[in-house]
C-alpha positions, -999 to 999 in steps of 0.1 A, spaced: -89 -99 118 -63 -125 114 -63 -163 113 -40 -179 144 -2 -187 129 -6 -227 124 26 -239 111 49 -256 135 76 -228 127 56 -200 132 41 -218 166 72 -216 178 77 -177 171 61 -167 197 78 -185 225 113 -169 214 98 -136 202 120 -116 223 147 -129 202 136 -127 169 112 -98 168 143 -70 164 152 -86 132 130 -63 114 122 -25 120 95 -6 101 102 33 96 102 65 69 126 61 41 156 85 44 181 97 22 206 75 32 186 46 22 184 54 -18 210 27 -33 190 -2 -12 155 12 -24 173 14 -59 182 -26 -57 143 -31 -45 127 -12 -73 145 -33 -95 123 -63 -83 91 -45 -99 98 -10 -113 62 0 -106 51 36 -113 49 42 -70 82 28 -64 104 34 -101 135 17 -110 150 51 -114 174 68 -93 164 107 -96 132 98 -91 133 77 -62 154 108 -45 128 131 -54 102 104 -37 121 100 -5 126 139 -6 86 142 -10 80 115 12 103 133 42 84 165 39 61 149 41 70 136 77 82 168 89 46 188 76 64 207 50 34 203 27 -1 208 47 -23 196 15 -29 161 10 -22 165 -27 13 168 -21 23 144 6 33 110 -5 46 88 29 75 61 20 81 32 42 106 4 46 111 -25 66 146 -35 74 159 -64 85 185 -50 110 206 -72 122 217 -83 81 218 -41 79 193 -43 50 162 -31 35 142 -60 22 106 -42 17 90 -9 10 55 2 7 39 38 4 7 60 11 -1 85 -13 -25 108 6 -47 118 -24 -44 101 -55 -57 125 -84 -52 157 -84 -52 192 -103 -20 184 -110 -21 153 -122 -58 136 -124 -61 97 -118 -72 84 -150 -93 47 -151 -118 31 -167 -151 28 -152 -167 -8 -159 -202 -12 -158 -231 -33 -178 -260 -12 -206 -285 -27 -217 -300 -32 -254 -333 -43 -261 -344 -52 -298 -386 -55 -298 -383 -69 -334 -360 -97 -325 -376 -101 -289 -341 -97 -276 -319 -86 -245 -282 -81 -247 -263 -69 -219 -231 -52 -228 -201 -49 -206 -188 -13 -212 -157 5 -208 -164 45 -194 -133 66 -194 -130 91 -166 -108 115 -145 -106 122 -111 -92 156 -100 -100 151 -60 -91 117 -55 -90 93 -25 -60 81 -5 -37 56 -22 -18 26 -4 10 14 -31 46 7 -37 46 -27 -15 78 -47 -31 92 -76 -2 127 -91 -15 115 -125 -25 133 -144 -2 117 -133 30 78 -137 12 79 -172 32 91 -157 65 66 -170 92 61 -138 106 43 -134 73 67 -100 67 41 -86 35 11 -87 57 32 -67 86 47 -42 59 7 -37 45 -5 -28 76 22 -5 89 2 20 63 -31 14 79 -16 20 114 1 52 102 -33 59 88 -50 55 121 -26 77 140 -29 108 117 -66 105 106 -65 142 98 -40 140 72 -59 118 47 -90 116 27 -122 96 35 -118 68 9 -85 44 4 -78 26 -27 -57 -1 -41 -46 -4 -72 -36 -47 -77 -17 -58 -107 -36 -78 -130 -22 -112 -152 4 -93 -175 25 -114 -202 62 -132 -196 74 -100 -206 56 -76 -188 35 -62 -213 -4 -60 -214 -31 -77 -240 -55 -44 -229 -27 -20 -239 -21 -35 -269 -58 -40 -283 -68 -2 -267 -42 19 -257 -15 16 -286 -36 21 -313 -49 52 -296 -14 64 -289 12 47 -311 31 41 -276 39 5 -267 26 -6 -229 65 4 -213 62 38 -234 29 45 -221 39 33 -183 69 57 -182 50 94 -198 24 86 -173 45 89 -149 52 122 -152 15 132 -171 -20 114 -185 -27 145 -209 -15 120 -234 -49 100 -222 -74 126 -221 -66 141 -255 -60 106 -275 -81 82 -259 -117 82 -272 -146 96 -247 -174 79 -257 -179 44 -241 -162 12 -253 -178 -19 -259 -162 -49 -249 -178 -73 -271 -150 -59 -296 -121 -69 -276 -109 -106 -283 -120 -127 -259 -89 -134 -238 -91 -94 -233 -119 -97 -217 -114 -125 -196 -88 -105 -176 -110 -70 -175 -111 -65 -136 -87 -100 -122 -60 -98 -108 -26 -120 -111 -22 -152 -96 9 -137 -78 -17 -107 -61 -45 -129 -55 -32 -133 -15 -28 -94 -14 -64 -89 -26 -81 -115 -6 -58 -101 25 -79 -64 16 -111 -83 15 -110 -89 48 -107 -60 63 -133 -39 41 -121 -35 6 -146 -41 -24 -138 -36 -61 -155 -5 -70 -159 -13 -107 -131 2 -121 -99 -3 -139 -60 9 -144 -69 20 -186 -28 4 -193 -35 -28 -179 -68 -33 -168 -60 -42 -133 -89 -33 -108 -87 -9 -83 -101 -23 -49 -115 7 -22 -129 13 13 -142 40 33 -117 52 55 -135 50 86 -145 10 78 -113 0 74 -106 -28 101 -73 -25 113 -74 16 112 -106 16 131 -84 -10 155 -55 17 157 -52 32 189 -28 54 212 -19 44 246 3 47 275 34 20 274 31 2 307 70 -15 307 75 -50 296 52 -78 302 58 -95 337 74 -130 336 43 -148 349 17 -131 322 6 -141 290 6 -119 261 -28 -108 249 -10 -111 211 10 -94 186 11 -60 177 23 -33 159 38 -7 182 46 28 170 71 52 180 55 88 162 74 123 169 53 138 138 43 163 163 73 173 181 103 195 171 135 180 159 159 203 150 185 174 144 162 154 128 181 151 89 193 113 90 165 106 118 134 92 114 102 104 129 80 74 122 90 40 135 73 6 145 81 -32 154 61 -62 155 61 -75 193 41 -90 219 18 -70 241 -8 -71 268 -36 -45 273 -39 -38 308 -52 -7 332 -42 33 317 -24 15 287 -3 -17 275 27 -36 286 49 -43 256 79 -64 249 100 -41 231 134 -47 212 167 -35 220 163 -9 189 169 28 191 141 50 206 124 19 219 157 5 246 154 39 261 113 37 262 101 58 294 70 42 314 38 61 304 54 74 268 27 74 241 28 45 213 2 36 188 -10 -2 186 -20 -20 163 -30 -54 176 -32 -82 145 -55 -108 166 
């Protein structure tokens, strides 16, 4: 799944892993996190992770009931992560599933993109147009999102982003159950110095009268706006200028490692576009996903003898979804680290930090393990 770690920093990781893996712990957002998850939306402001505080409480609040399996319909669960860098005491990433994106509630709106064909007999002529198809979708897939990483770990060797990506897929894995058959990505196409969008502007604002920002923050709360202004016939885009079209379906040059990172383990753009910016949305069946079909739950064996090699890295998973916690407020039920391991007979020795729930670690307790080579 993943290339070996080349660099003569990284190289080095693995030898003094022991030492540096407890730097950073992956787990549910909780309450008590909101004024750090406030300074990270403020790095993007994105409609899954807003640069607003009522609604980020109302998120983690979701996002813990979640957890706890307060709401038993995937339309309602949303799943907030962050990775913290614990011996600095901070949170320098966050990431999110939404279990199904488009609902009754609130359907996902896009644009489909596909070609039609015109064919003049007079003229002896073929034109294939590229056209845009709005649509809704009331029953919608499973949605990873919301990954901001402060931008001065992005060059961390332990490659941090790819780590806080795939804690969803591993969460995914654990709790198949709990989400629907397809997962999606939504990537963030080239936008303008000032955060606006050319496709907005050219489409969506002389449908609306909203500028892109307008737009951005009514849909997060509704898209009726969309279905009742925008036109429902198909748009051709041999209308658009040409540097409108150019950008129909690419992504940034900033999200062009986070798309070629989904590639790899299954994702495919499935023809379709966010209808505010144009960005494409990339998708995979569930069950073809690499690293959740590479998910697994095992026995932890104790720490890897002296004399043995490590078969890798891994994410390891501490998961009390299904247990009672009665004092559970400030705690969190989902947890994981990035550490060596070695498979070996009835389950895997792991080198685990000195972090809470995983110093205390009983021999044959359940984990779930992600391995990343």
């Amino acid at each position: 799944m993943s290339r070996p770690i080349r660099d003569s920093i990284a190289a080095n990781w693995s030898h003094h892993h022991r030492e540096i893996s407890p730097m950073f712990l992956l787990r549910e957002a909780l309450p008590t996190d909101l004024d750090q998850l406030r300074g990270l939306a403020r790095t993007l402001n994105t409609l899954n992770l807003p640069d607003d505080s009522a609604r980020l409480k109302r998120l983690v609040q979701i996002s813990r009931e979640s957890f706890d399996g307060t709401y038993r319909k995937p339309r309602f669960r949303d799943y907030l992560f962050v990775l913290e860098d614990v011996a600095e005491k901070r949170l320098i990433g966050s990431c999110l599933i939404i279990a199904q994106h488009g609902t009754h509630e609130r359907p996902a709106v896009y644009y489909d993109v596909h070609n039609e064909q015109k064919y003049s007999s007079t003229l002896d002529k073929l034109i294939i147009h590229r056209v845009l198809q709005l649509r809704f979708d009331y029953d919608g897939p499973t949605e990873i999102g919301g990954l901001i990483l402060a931008p001065e770990y992005r060059a961390h060797p332990l490659k941090l982003g790819r780590i806080l990506s795939f804690v969803r897929f591993l969460f995914i894995g654990l709790h198949r159950d709990l989400f629907r058959d397809e997962v999606v990505a939504e990537l963030l196409p080239p936008l303008n110095d000032d955060g606006t969008s050319d496709l907005w502007d050219c489409l969506g604002r002389n449908f609306t009268g909203l500028n892109y920002r307008e737009a951005d923050l009514l849909s997060r709360d509704n898209v009726e706006f969309i279905r009742n202004l925008f036109p429902s016939k198909p748009i051709y885009t041999a209308l658009l200028p040409e540097h409108v079209r150019k950008i129909i379906g690419v992504v940034g040059e900033k999200t062009v490692p986070a798309r070629r990172m989904l590639e790899k383990i299954g994702f495919e753009w499935d023809n379709s576009i966010d209808p505010f910016d144009g960005g494409p949305t990339f998708a995979v069946k569930t069950d073809d996903c690499a690293p959740i079909i590479n998910t697994r739950r095992l026995a932890y064996l104790g720490p890897i003898a002296q004399d043995a090699a490590p078969d890798g890295q891994a994410l390891v998973a501490l998961d009390t979804l299904d247990k009672e916690q009665p004092d559970a407020e400030m705690k969190p039920r989902f947890q994981a680290v990035y550490c060596d391991y070695r498979l070996a007979e009835g389950g895997a020795e792991i080198n685990l930090p000195d972090l809470p729930g995983f110093d205390a670690l009983a021999r044959g307790a359940e984990v779930g393990l992600l391995p990343f080579d």
